[in-house]
C-alpha positions in Angstrom: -44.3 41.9 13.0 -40.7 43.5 13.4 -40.6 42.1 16.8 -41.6 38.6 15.3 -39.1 38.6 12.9 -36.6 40.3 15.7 -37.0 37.5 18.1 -36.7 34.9 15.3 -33.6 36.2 14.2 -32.1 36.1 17.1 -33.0 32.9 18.0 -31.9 31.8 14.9 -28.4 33.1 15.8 -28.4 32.0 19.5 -29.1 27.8 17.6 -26.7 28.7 14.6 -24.0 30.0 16.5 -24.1 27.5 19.0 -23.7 24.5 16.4 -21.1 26.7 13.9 -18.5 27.4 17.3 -19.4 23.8 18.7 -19.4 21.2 15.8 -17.4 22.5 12.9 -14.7 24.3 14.8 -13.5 20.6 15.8 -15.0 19.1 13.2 -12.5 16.7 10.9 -9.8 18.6 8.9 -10.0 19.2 5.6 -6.1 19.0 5.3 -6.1 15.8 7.1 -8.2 14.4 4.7 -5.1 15.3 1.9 -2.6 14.1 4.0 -4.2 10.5 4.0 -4.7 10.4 0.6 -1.4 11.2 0.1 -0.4 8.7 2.9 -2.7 6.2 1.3 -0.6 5.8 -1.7 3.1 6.1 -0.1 3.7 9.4 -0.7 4.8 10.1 2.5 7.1 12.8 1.9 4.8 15.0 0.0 2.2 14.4 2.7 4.9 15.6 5.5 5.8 18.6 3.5 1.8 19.9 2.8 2.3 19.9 7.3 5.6 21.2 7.8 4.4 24.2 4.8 3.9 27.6 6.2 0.3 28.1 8.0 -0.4 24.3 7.9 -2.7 23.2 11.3 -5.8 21.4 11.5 -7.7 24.0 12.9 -9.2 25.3 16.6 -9.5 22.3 18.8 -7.2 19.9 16.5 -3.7 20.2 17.6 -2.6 17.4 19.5 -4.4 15.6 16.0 -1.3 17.6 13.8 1.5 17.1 15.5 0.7 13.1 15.8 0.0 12.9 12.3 2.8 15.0 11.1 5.1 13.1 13.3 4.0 9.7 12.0 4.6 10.9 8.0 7.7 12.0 8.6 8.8 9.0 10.3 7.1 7.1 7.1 9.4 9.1 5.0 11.9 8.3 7.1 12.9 12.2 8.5 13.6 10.4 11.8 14.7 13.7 13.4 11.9 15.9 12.7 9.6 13.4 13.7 11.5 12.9 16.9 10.7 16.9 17.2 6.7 16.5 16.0 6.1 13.8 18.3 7.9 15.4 21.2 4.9 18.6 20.2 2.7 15.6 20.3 3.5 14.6 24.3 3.6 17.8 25.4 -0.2 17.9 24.6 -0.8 14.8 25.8 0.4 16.2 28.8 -1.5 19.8 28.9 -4.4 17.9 27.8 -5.0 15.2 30.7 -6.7 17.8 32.8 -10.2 18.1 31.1 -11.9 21.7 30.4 -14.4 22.0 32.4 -15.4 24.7 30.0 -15.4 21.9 27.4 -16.4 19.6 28.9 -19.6 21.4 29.7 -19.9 22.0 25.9 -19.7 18.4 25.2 -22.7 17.9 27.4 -25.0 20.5 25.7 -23.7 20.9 22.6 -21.8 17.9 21.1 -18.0 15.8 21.7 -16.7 17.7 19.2 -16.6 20.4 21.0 -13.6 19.5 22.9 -10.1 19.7 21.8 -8.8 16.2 20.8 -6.7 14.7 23.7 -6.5 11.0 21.6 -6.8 7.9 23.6 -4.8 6.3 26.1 -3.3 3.5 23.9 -2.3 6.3 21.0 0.1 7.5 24.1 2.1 4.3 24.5 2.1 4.0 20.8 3.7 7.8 20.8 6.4 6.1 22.9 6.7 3.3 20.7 7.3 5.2 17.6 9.3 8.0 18.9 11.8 4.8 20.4 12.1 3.9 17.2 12.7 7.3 15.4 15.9 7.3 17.9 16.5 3.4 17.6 17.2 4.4 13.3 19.5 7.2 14.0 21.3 4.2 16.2 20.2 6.0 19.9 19.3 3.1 21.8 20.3 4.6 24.9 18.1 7.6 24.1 15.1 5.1 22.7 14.7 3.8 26.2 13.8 7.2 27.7 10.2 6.2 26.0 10.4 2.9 28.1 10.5 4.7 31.4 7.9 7.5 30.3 5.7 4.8 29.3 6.4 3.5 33.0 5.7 6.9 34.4 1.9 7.6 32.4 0.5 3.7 33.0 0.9 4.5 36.5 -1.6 7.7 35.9 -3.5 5.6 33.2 -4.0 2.7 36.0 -5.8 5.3 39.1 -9.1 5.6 39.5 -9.2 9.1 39.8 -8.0 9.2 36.0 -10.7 6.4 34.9 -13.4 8.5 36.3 -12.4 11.5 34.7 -11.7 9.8 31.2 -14.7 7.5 31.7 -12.8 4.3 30.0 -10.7 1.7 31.1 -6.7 1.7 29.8 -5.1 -1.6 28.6 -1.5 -1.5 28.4 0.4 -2.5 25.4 2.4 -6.1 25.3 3.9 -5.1 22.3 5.5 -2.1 23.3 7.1 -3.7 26.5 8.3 -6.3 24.1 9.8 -3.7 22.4 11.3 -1.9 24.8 12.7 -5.7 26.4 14.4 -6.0 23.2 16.1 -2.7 23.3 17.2 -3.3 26.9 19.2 -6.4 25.5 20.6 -4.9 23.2 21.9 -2.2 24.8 23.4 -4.9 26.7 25.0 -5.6 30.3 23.7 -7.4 33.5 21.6 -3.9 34.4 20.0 -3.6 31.0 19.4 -7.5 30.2 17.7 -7.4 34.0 15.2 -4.4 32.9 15.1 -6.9 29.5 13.7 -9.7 31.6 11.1 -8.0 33.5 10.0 -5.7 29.9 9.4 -9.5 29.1 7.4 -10.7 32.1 5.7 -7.3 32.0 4.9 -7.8 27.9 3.5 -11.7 29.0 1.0 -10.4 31.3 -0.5 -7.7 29.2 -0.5 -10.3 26.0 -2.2 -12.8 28.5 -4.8 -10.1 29.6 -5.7 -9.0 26.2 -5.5 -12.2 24.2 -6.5 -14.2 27.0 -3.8 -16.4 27.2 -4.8 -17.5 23.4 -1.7 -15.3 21.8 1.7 -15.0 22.6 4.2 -14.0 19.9 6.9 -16.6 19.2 9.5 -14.3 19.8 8.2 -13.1 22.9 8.2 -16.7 24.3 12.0 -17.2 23.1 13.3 -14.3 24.9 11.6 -14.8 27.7 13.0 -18.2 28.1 16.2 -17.5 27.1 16.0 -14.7 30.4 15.3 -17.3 32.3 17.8 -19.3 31.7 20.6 -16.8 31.5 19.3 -15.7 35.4 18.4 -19.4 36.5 15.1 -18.0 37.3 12.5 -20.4 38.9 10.1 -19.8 35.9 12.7 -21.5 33.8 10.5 -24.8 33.9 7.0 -23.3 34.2 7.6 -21.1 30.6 9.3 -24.3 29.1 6.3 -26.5 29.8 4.0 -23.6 28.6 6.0 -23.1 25.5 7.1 -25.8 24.3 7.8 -25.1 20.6 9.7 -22.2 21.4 13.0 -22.5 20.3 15.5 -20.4 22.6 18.9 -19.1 21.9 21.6 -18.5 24.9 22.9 -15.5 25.3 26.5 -16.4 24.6 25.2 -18.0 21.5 23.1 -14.9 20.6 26.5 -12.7 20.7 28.2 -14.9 18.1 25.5 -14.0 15.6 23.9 -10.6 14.0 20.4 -9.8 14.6 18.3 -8.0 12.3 14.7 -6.9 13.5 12.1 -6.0 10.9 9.0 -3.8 12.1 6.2 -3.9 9.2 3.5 -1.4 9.3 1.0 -3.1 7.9 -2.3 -1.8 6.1 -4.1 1.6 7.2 -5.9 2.0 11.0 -9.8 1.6 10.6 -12.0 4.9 9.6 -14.9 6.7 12.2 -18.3 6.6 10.8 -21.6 7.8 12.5 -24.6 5.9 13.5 -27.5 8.1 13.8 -31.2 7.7 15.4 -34.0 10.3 14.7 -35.8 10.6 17.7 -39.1 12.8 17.9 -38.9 15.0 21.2 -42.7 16.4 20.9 -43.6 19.8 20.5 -43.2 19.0 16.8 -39.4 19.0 17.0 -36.8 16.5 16.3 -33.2 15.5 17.4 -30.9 12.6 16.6 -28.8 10.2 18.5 -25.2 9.6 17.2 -22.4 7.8 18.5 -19.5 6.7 16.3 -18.1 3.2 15.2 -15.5 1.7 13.4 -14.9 0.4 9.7 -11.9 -1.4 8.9 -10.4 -0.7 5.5 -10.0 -3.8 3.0 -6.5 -5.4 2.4 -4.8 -7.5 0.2 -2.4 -8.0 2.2 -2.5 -9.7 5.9 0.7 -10.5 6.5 4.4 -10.4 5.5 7.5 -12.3 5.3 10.8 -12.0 5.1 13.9 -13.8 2.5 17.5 -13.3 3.4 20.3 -14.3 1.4 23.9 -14.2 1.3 27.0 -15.8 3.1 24.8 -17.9 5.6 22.1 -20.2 4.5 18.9 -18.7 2.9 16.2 -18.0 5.4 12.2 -16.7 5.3 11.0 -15.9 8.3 7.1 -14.7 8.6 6.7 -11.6 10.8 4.1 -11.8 13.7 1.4 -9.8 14.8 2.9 -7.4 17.9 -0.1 -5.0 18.0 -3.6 -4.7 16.4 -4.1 -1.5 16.1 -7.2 -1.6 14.7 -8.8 -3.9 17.7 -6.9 -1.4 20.7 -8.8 1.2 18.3 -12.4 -0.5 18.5 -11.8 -1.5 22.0 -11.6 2.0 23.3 -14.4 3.2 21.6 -16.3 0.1 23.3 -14.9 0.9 26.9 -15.9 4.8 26.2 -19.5 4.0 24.8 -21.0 4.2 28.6 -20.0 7.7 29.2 -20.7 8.8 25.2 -24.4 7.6 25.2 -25.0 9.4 29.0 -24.1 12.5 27.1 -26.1 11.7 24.1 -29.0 10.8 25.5 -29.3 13.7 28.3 -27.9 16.7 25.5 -31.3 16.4 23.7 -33.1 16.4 26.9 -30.9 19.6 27.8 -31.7 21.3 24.9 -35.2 20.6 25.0 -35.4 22.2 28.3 -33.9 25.4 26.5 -35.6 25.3 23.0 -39.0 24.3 24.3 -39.3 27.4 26.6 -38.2 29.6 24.0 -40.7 27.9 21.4 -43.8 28.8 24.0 -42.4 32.3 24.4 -42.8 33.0 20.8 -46.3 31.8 20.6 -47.4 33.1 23.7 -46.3 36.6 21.9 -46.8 35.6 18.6 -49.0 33.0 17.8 -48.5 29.5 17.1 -47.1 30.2 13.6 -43.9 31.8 14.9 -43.7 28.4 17.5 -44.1 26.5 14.3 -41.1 28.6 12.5 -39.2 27.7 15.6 -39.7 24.7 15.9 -38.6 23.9 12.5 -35.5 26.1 13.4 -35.0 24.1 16.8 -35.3 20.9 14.8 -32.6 21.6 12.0 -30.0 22.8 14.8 -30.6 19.3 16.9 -29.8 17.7 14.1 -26.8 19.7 12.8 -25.3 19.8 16.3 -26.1 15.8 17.3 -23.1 14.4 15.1 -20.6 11.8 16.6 -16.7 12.8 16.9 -15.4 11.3 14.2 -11.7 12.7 14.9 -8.6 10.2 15.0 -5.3 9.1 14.3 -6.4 7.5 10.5 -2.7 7.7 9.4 -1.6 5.2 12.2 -1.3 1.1 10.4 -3.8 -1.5 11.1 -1.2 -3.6 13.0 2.5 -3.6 13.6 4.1 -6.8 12.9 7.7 -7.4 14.0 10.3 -10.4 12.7 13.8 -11.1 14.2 16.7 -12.9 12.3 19.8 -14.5 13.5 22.3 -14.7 10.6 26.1 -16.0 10.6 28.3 -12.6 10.2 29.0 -12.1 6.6 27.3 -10.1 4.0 23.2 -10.4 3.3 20.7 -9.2 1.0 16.9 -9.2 2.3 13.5 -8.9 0.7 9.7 -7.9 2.1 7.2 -9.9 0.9 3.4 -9.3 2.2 1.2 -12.4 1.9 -2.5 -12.4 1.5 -5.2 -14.4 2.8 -4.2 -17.5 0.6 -0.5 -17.3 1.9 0.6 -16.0 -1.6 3.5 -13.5 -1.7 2.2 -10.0 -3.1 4.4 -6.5 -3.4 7.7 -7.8 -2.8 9.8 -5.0 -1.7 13.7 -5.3 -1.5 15.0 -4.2 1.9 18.8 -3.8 1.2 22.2 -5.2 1.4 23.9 -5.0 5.1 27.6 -6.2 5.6 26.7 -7.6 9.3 29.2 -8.6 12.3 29.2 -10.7 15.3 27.1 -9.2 18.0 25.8 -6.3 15.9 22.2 -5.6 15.9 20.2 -4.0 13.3 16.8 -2.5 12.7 14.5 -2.2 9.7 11.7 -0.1 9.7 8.6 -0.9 6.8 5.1 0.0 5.6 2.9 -2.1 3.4 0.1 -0.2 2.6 -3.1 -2.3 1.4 
């Protein structure tokens, strides 16, 4: 009987242990969870403070997850320079963590997905450019904002070869909003070097908005700027985007240097959350596993959109922001393009283990009857279950979609206003933006979150 009870207990441990070190040491952080609540309802500053205090992390197997969200709150309470500093952290894992574990990796396969350190997803990387260019764009850097356009350059051409497909077992989609981005900020930097860099961010931002949207989307502004590039450098696409665009309404360069420019980026809403779907499956021998695989839940919103009201010296505008990026569809589309290579491991992890737990199970009754398989079994059947749960890590504190407006206004003194519009088209949380004195040829950039 002690040796029933020995062998029990220490299979007990082996099934125990092995769920404990390889589900809920990378399991979702509790101090995450606070942060987005706090995050939730604009209190951004107390939400960066709770992970800049003393101690703060999100645990073993969760660091790449802290610095990306600490960097983000900071940057929403608008601590440009220590998020510039967070989400420099942030690339550096990126970075340590594109060469996969291979003791992880073999964990992930026998255990769970959890039990790998978060590396994010590719398009969280391009918007770690985007963000971090605009950290140095607000402290009026532009020079230093376009580093992240030629690092973004550098990682798609590792995100694009098949030896890094194979290994990540997705497909990357590049961003058109961030090389729209980055086109903008080679303009303004200004120069026939810089606005030729701004012409092919442009092209470049046309193909991947073509690719993703399939050539049903294109934002407006996009489609002026790339027109007005082509007619400032007599390019032959001159006709072909005219023809294509035809309600586009361009602005040449000279003309663009008489007037200020104001961009607004709007954060808009809250990034979807990670649920778990879950399948009993009965794997004989009176045992049971599950089968989970995670999926997506977009948060309701009163809010789908936003304008914005300028007044002052020049005539009154509003001017509706478009839609740059979807976060929340780049989100869902990776988990789509990764579901392949999640349910191989799910399905063969319970087979695995079965191979394991079974021959144990017939060890014990062979030496002690079939009520210490039963006991087992039971045993075998709670730790399938614990261990099969779905990674439900991610970036929650990132927006649903970054929208982006640009402005042209007469030099002279402005006031302007943030409205966000819901599904009806009716204004809702009107937020003032501030009062600018603006010049000819100056450029300026607003930076916004609406939260639902």
């Amino acid at each position: 009987m002690l040796l029933l009870f020995r062998d029990l207990r220490i299979s007990s441990l082996f099934l125990l242990t092995g769920a404990l070190c390889f589900s809920s040491c990378a399991s979702v952080p509790r101090l995450q969870s606070q942060v987005m609540a706090l995050s939730s309802v604009g209190k951004f500053d107390e939400a960066a403070d709770r992970l800049r205090s003393s101690g703060a992390s999100y645990g073993s197997g969760n660091d790449l997850l802290f610095w990306l969200d600490r960097g983000l709150t900071e940057q929403s309470a608008g601590r440009y320079q220590d998020s510039i500093e967070s989400f420099e952290k942030a690339k550096g894992l990126f970075r340590e963590l594109y060469t996969t574990s291979l003791t992880q990796e073999g964990a992930s396969w026998l255990f769970n997905d959890r039990a790998q350190a978060y590396r994010g997803a590719d398009y969280e990387y391009v918007l770690l450019n985007v963000f971090q260019a605009i950290n140095f764009v607000m402290m009026g850097n532009v020079v230093e904002a376009l580093v992240e356009a030629r690092d973004l350059d550098a990682r798609v051409q590792v995100f694009d070869s098949e030896a890094y497909r194979k290994q990540r077992g997705d497909h990357f989609e590049d961003n058109g909003f961030a090389r729209l981005w980055f086109g903008l900020l080679y303009e303004a930097l200004g120069g026939t070097a810089a606005l030729n860099d701004a012409w092919i961010s442009y092209r470049q931002s046309l193909l991947v908005y073509d690719n993703y949207y399939e050539k049903k989307y294109v934002p407006l502004l996009l489609q002026e700027e790339l027109i007005s590039s082509a007619m400032y450098f007599q390019d032959d696409e001159l006709a072909v985007l005219q023809t294509r665009f035809p309600t586009a309404r361009p602005m040449a360069l000279a003309q663009k240097q008489q007037k200020a420019r104001i961009y607004v980026i709007c954060f808009l809403g809250q990034a979807p959350a990670k649920v778990s779907d879950s399948i009993l499956i009965p794997v004989g021998d009176g045992m049971v596993t599950s089968f989970s695989l995670p999926r997506l839940v977009r948060r309701p919103s009163e809010v789908v959109g936003a304008r914005i009201q300028v007044v002052g010296d020049g005539p009154q505008q509003t001017v509706e922001t478009e839609l740059g990026v979807d976060i929340a569809d780049l989100a869902e589309r990776a988990i789509i393009s990764g579901r392949a290579w999640l349910v191989a491991k799910a399905a063969l992890r319970p087979a695995l283990k079965q191979l394991v737990l079974r021959q144990q199970k017939k060890n014990l009754e062979k030496r002690f009857g079939g009520e210490a398989g039963f006991v087992f079994g039971l045993l075998a059947s709670a730790y399938n279950l614990y261990s099969e749960q779905a990674d439900l890590r991610s970036w929650e504190i990132l927006p649903e979609q970054i929208r982006v407006a640009r402005i042209f206004v007469d030099p002279g003194q402005y006031r302007m206003f943030l409205e966000g519009v819901d599904v009806r088209g009716d204004g809702v949380k009107n937020t003032e933006l501030g009062s600018y004195e603006l010049k000819a040829g100056e450029t300026i950039y607003i930076l916004r979150r609406i939260l639902p």
